[in-house]
C-alpha positions as CSV (number, residue, x, y, z in Angstrom):
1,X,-3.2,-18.5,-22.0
2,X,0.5,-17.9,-22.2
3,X,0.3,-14.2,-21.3
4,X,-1.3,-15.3,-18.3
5,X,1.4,-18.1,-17.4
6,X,4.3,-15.1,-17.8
7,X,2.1,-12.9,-15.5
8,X,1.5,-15.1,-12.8
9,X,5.2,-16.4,-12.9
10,X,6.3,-12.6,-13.2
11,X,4.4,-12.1,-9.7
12,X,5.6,-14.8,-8.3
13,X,8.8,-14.0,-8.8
14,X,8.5,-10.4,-7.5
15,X,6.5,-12.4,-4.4
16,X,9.6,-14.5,-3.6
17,X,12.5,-12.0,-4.0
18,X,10.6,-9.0,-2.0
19,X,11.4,-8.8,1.2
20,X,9.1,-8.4,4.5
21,X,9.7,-5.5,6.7
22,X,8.9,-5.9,10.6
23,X,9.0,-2.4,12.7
24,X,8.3,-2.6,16.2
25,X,7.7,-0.3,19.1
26,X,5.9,0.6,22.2
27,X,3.3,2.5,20.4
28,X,1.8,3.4,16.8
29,X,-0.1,6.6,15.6
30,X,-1.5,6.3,12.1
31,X,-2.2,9.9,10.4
32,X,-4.0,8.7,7.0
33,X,-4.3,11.7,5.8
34,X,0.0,12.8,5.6
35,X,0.2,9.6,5.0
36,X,2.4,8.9,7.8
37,X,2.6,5.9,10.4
38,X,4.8,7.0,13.4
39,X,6.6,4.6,16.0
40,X,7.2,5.6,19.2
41,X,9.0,4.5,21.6
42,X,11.8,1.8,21.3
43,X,11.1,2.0,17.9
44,X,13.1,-1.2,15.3
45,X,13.1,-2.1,11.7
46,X,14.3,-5.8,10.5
47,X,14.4,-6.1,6.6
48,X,16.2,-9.7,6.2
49,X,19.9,-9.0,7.7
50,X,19.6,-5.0,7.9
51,X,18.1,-3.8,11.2
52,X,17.8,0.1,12.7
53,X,16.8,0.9,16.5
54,X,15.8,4.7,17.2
55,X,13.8,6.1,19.7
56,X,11.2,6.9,17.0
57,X,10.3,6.3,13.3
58,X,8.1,8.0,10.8
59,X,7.4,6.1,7.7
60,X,6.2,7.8,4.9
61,X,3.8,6.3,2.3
62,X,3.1,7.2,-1.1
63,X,0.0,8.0,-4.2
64,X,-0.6,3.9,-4.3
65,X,0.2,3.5,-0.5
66,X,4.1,2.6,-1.4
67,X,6.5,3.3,0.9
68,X,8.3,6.2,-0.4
69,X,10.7,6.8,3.2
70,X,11.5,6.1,6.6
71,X,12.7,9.0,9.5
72,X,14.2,7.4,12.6
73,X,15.1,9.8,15.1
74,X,16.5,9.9,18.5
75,X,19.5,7.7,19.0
76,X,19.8,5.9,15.9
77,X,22.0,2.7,15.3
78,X,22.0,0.0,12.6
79,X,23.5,-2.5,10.7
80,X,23.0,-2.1,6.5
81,X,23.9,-4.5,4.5
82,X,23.6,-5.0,0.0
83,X,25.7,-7.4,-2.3
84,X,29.7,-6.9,-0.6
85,X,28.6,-4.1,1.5
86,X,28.1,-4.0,5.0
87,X,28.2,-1.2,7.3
88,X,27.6,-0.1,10.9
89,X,26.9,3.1,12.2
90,X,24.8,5.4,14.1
91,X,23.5,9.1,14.2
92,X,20.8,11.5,15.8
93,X,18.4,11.1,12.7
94,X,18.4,8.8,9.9
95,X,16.5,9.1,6.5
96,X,16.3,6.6,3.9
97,X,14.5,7.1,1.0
98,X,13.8,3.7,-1.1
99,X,13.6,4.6,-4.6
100,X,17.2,6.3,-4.1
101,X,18.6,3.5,-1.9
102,X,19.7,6.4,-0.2
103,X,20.4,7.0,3.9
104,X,20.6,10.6,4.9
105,X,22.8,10.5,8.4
106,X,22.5,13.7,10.5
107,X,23.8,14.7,13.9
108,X,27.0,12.9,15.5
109,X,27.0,10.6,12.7
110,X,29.4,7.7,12.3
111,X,29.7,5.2,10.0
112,X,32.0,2.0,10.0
113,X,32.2,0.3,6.4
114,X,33.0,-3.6,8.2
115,X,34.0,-4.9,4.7
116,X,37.2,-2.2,3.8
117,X,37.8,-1.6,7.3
118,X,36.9,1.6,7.3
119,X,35.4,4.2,9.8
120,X,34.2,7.8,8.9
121,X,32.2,10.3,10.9
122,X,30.9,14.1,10.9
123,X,27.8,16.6,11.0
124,X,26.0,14.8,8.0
125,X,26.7,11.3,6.0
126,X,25.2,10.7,2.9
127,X,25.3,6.9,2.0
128,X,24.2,5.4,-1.5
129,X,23.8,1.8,-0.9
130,X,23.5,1.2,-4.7
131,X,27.4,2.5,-5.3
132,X,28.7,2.3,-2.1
133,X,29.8,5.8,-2.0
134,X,29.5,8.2,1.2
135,X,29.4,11.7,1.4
136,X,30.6,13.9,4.0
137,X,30.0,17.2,5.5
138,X,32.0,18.4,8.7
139,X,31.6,21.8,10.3
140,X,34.6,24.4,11.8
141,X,34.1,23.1,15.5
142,X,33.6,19.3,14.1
143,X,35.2,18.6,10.9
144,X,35.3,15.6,9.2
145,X,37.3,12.3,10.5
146,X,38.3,9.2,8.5
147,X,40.1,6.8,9.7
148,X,41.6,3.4,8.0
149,X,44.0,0.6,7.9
150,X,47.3,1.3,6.0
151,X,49.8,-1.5,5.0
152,X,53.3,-0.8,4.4
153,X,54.8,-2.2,1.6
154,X,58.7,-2.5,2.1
């Protein structure tokens, strides 16, 4: 009888800390058997404070129907936020993949961190929202930009 008190108290828990995700759009095409839903058209996801708007978004499910990752394309923005990080940004394509905690930025990609006053853009941005720490890549015509707030000291 105890076991079953811990279980139900262990889902319970996992019930009240999960959070719901809401995606929107002008239209929906399930394809069951890639396991993909795609929305199109004014596509956005709300997860408690984080949002992201693109023109579209693919999310990919699992085996056990998990989700595994989102892909929002077209003129992607958002607003990410975990623990003391927040950040802004935007790009041509975004990928996230939720076991990592990991967004994949790609195309004209910018990223503002709002807590350390911090800005950073280039060809590709790879954020870890578990450690906070970005990842850059530039090119020869585009290379890399960071820009920040310096005190001086005198």
């Amino acid at each position: 009888m105890n076991f079953l008190k811990i279980i139900l108290v262990l889902m319970l828990t996992q019930a009240l800390f999960a959070e719901k995700v809401k995606i929107t759009s002008t239209s929906m095409e399930a394809e069951e058997l890639k396991k993909e839903v795609h929305f199109i058209g004014d596509a956005k996801i709300i997860k408690g404070g984080d949002w992201l708007h693109a023109d579209r978004v693919i999310v990919y499910f699992g085996d056990n129907n998990e989700t595994s990752k989102y892909e929002a394309i077209g003129s992607v923005s958002f607003e990410f936020k975990k623990d003391e990080k927040h950040f802004k940004g935007s790009a041509d394509k975004v990928i996230y993949d939720m076991v990592k905690s990991l967004y994949v930025l790609k195309g004209k990609a910018v990223i503002d961190d709002v807590v350390k006053k911090r800005h950073v853009d280039g060809d590709e941005i790879m954020l870890d929202m578990s450690t906070g720490s970005v990842d850059v890549q530039g090119s020869n015509k585009k290379p890399v930009k960071f820009i920040f707030d310096m005190e001086d000291k005198e």
